[in-house]
C-alpha positions in Angstrom: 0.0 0.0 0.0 2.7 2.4 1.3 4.7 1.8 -2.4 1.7 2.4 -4.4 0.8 5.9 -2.5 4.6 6.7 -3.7 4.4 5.9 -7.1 1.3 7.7 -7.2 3.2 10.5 -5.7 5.8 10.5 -8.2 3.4 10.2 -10.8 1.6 13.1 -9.9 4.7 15.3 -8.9 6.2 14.7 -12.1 2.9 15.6 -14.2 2.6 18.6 -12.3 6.0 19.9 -12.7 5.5 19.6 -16.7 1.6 21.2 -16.4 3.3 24.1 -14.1 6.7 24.5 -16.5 4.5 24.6 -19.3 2.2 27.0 -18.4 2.4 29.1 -16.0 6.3 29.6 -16.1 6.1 29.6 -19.7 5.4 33.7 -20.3 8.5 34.7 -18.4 10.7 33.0 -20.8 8.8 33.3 -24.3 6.8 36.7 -24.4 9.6 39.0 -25.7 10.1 36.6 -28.8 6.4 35.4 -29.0 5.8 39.0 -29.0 8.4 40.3 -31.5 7.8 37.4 -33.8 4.1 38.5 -33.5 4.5 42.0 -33.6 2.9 42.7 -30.3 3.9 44.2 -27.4 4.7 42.0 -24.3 1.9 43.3 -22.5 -0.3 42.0 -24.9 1.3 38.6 -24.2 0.7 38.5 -20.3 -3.0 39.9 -21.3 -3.5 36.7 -23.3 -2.2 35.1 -19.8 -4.5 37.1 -18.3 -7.2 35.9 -19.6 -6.0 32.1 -19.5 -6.2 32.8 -15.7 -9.4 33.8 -15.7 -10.8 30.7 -17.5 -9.2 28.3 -15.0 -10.6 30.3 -12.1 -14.2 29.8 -14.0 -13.6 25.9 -14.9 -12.1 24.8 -11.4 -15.1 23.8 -9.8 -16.5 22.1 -12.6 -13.2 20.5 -12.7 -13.6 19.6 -9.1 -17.1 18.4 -9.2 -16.0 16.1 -11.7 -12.9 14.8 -9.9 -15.1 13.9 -6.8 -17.5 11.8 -9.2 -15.4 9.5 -11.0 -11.7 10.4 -9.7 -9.0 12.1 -11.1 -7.2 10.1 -13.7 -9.7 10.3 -16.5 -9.7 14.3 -15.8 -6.1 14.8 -15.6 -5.9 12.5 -19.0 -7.5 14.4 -20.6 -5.7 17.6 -19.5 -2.4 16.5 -21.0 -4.5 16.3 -24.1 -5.8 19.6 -23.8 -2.2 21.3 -22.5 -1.1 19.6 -25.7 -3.4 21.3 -28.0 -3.1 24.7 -26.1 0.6 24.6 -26.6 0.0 23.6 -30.3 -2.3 26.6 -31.0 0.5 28.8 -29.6 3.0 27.1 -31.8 0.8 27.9 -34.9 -0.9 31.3 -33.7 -0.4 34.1 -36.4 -1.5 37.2 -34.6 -3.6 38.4 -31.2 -6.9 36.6 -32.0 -5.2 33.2 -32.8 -2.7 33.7 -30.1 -6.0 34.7 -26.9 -7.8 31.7 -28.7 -4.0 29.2 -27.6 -4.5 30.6 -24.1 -8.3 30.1 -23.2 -7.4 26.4 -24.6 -4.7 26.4 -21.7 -6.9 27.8 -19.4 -8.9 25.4 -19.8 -6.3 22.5 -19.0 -4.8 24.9 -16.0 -8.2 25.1 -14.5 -8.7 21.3 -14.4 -4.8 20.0 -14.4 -3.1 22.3 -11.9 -2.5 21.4 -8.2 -5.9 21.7 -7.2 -7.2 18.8 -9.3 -3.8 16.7 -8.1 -5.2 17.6 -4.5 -8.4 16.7 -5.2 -7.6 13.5 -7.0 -5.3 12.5 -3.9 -8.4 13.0 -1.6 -10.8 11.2 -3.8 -8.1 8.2 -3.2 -7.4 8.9 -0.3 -9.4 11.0 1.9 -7.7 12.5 5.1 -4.9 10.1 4.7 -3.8 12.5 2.0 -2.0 15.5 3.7 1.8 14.4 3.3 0.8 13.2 0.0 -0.2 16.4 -0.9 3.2 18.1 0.7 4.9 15.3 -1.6 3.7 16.4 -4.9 4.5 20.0 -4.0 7.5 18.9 -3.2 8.4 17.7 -6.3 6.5 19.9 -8.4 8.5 22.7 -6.6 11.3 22.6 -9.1 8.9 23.8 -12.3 10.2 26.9 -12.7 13.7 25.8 -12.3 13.2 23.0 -14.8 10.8 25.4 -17.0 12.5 28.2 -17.2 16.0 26.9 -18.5 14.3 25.1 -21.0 11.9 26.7 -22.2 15.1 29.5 -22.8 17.0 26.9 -24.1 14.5 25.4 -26.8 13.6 29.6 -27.8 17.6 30.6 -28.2 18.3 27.2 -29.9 15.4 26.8 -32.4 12.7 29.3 -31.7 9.8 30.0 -29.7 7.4 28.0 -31.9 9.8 24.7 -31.7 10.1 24.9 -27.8 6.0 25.0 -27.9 5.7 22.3 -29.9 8.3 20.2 -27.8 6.2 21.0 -24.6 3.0 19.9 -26.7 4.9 16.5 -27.6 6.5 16.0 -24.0 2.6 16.1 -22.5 1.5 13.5 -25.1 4.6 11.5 -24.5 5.2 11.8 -21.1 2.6 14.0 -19.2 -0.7 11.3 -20.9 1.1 8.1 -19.9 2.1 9.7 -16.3 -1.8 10.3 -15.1 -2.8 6.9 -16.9 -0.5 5.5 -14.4 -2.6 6.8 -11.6 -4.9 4.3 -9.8 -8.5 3.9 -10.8 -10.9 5.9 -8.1 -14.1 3.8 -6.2 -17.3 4.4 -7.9 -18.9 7.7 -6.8 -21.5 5.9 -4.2 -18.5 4.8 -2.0 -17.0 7.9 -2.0 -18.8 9.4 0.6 -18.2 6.8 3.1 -15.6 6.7 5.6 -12.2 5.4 4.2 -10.2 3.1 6.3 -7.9 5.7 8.1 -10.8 8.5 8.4 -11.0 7.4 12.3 -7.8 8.8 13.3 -8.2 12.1 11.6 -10.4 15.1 13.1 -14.2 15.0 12.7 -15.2 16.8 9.5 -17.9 19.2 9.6 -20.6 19.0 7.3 -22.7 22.1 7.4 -19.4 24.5 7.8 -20.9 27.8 7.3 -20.6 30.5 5.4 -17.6 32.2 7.7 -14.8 29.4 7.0 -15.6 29.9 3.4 -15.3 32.9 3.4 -12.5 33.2 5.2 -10.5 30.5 3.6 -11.2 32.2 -0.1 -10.0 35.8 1.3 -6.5 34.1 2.8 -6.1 32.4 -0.7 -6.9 35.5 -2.8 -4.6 37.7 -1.0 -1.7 35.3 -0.5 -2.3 34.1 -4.2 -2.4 38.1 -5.2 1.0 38.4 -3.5 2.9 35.5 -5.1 1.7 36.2 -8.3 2.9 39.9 -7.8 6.3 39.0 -6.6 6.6 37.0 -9.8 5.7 39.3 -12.4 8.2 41.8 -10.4 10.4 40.6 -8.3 13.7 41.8 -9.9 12.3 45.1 -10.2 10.4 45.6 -6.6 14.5 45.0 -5.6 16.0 47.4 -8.0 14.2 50.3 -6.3 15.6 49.6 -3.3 19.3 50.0 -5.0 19.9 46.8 -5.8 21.8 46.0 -9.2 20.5 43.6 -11.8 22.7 40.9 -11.5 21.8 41.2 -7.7 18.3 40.8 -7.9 18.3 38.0 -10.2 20.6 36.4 -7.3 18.2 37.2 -4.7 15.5 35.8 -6.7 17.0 33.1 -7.5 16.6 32.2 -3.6 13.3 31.5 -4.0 13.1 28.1 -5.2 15.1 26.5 -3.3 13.2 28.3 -0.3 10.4 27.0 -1.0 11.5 23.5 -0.9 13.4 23.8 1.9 10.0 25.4 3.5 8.5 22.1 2.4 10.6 20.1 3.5 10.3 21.5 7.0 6.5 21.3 7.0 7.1 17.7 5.8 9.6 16.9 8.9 8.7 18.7 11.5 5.3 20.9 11.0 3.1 17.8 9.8 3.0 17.3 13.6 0.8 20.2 13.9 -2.4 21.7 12.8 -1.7 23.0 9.2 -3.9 26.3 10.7 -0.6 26.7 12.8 1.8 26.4 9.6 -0.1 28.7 7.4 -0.1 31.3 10.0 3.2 31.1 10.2 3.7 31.3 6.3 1.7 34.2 5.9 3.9 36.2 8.3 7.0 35.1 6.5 6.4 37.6 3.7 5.6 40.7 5.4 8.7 40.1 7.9 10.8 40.2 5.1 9.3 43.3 3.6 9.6 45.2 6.5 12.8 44.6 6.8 14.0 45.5 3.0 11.2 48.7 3.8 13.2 49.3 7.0 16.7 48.9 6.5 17.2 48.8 2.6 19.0 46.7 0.0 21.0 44.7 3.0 17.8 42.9 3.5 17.0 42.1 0.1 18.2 38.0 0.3 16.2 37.8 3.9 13.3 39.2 2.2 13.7 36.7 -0.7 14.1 33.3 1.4 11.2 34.5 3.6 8.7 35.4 0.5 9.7 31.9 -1.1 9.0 29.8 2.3 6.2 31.3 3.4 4.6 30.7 -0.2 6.1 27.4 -0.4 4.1 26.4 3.0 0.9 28.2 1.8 1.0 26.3 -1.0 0.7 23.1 0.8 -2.0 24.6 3.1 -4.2 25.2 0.0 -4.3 21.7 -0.2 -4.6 20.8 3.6 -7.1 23.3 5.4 -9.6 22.6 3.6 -9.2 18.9 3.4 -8.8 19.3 7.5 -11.6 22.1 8.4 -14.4 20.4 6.0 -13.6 16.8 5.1 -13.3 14.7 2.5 -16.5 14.6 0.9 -17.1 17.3 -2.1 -13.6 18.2 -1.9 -13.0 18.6 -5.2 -15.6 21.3 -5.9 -15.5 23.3 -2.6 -11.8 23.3 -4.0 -12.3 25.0 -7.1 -15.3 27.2 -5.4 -12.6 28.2 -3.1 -9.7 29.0 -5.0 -12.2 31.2 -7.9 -11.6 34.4 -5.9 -7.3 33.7 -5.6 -7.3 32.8 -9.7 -9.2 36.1 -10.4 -6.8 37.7 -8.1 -3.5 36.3 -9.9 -4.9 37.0 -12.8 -5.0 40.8 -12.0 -2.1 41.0 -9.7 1.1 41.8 -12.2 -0.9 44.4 -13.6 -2.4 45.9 -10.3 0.9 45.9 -8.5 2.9 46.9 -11.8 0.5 49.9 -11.3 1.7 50.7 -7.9 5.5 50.4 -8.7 4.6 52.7 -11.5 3.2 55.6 -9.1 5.1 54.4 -5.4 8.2 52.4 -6.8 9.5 50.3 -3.8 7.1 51.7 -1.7 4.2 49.6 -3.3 5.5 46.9 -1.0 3.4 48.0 2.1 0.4 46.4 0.0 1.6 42.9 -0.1 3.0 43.8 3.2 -1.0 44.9 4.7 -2.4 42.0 2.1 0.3 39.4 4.3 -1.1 40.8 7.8 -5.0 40.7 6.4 -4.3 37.0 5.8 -2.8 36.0 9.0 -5.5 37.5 11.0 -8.1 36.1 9.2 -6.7 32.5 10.3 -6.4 33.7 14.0 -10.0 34.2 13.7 -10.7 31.3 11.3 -9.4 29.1 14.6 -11.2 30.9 17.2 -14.6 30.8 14.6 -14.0 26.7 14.2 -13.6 26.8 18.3 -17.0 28.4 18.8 -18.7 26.5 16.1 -17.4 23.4 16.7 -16.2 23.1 20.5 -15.3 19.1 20.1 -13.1 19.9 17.6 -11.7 23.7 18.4 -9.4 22.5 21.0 -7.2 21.2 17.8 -7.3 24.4 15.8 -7.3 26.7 18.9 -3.9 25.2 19.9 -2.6 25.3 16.7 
């Protein structure tokens, strides 16, 4: 048993790490060419992007519903078909209209192939036996930009931007398809709402949670998904107005990665011991510690403010997965999921250009609004835990004391 939840671990970890590099990480490296080959500007580019993230934020549940019906390997099949055509359109697009037409395709495959359908495919196998398996695939998948982004450079400066599309179309078909084939097969949707054989040991699931976790939950995720996004779009330049040199700044953000594994790795170790309430508190402080001190004390501060950002998002990338799992249950997962996480995909979808906007008008300044955005989100999980206490007293002494 223990060998097949690794496989499917692997599986899953490697899938997602070609769905991420492909997608999401693939902008940064091809919108200058796409957009000179094109002739567009390389906003137009990340409005395409845009709108990608949009879609995905409008097919998750659906996605989701679908994944707690009949499991997640006939979805995430056919995502690797539909990343495959996405990156095919893109390959063969001739203008704007061709190009926006490529990214609602991959919209479409990153609302229904990204983490949260992994997540929700591990739960649908394996109920709330599925945290660690969770912090596994993240784990894994953690190194997508820093397999994605060398490549995806690579294939442009070697062959062109069209060729490295079409070799990410040809590496889902040939290697993303035959990796979520591998997963196992999910009970039939009756069962799935009973009790799986480790459910006793975990905390009671509520099923009427109310309106207030929901809500909660989606605000955390919006603004700590705002944030990331932000920090990706701009990172170099958030740390160039705070004196730091190019090369610098690429250094600094080059911490990030490995920061967030690390993070995981930690939360693997150690915090797993704990409710994830307490670890995502702690992960949405790590960000505005770190800006305050680059907004305090200056460019000195810039790597401490880089391996804070990427740990605390490396954790709160985990605890998208986990909190809900652990503060609803199992059953439904999949669509509460993707009901959740609709507010934090409309957020990234807006956050280069909303925080571009404020480096615009308050250059390094603009970092007091992640900063406030970081704070929001940690004290709406202190009262998320003292909410669960007084809803649920049986089970608030575990998120109380988290």
């Amino acid at each position: 048993m223990r060998q097949r939840r690794t496989t499917t671990v692997i599986a899953l970890g490697l899938a997602q790490t070609l769905a991420w590099a492909s997608s999401y990480y693939l902008p940064a490296m091809l919108a200058q060419p796409m957009a000179r080959s094109l002739g567009l500007a390389a906003p137009d580019i990340f409005a395409a992007f845009s709108v990608a993230l949009v879609v995905s934020a409008l097919v998750g549940p659906h996605a989701g519903r679908m994944i707690d019906q009949q499991g997640g390997r006939r979805v995430l099949a056919a995502t690797s078909g539909l990343f495959a055509a996405g990156l095919a359109l893109m390959a063969t697009s001739t203008g704007f209209t061709s190009l926006l037409l490529a990214w609602v395709v991959m919209g479409l495959a990153m609302g229904s192939g990204l983490y949260e359908a992994a997540f929700a495919t591990l739960v649908r196998l394996h109920r709330l036996e599925s945290r660690q398996m969770i912090t596994g695939i993240t784990l894994i998948a953690g190194f997508a930009s820093t397999v994605g982004w060398p490549l995806s450079a690579w294939l442009s400066a070697q062959w062109g931007w069209r060729e490295a599309c079409w070799t990410w179309a040809a590496l889902h078909v040939l290697v993303g398809l035959p990796l979520n084939l591998s997963l196992p097969r999910a009970e039939a949707a009756h069962d799935a709402a009973g009790p799986s054989r480790g459910d006793s040991d975990e905390p009671a699931a509520t099923p009427e949670p109310g309106l207030g976790p929901v809500l909660a939950l989606s605000l955390v995720f919006a603004t700590t998904w705002f944030t990331s996004t932000a920090m990706a779009a701009h990172f170099p330049r958030l740390l160039q107005g705070f004196g730091i040199g190019v090369a610098g700044a690429v250094a600094i953000a080059a911490l990030i990665g490995p920061s967030q594994v690390a993070a995981r790795l930690f939360e693997f170790g150690f915090l797993r011991r704990v409710h994830p309430l307490l670890s995502a508190r702690l992960a949405t402080l790590a960000h505005p510690l770190g800006a305050l001190g680059l907004l305090i004390l200056g460019g000195p501060a810039g790597a401490a403010f880089g391996i804070l950002h990427g740990a605390g998002n490396g954790v709160l990338t985990i605890a998208k997965g986990t909190l809900p799992l652990v503060i609803f249950g199992a059953q439904g997962y999949g669509h509460r999921q993707g009901l959740l996480m609709l507010p934090a995909r409309v957020a990234q979808a807006f956050a280069p250009w909303l925080f571009g906007l404020a480096l615009d008008r308050w250059q390094g300044q603009a970092l007091w609004l992640t900063t406030a955005l970081g704070l929001l989100a940690f004290g709406t999980l202190m009262g998320l835990g003292r909410l669960q206490t007084a809803q649920h007293p049986a089970a608030g002494g575990t998120a109380s004391g988290a």
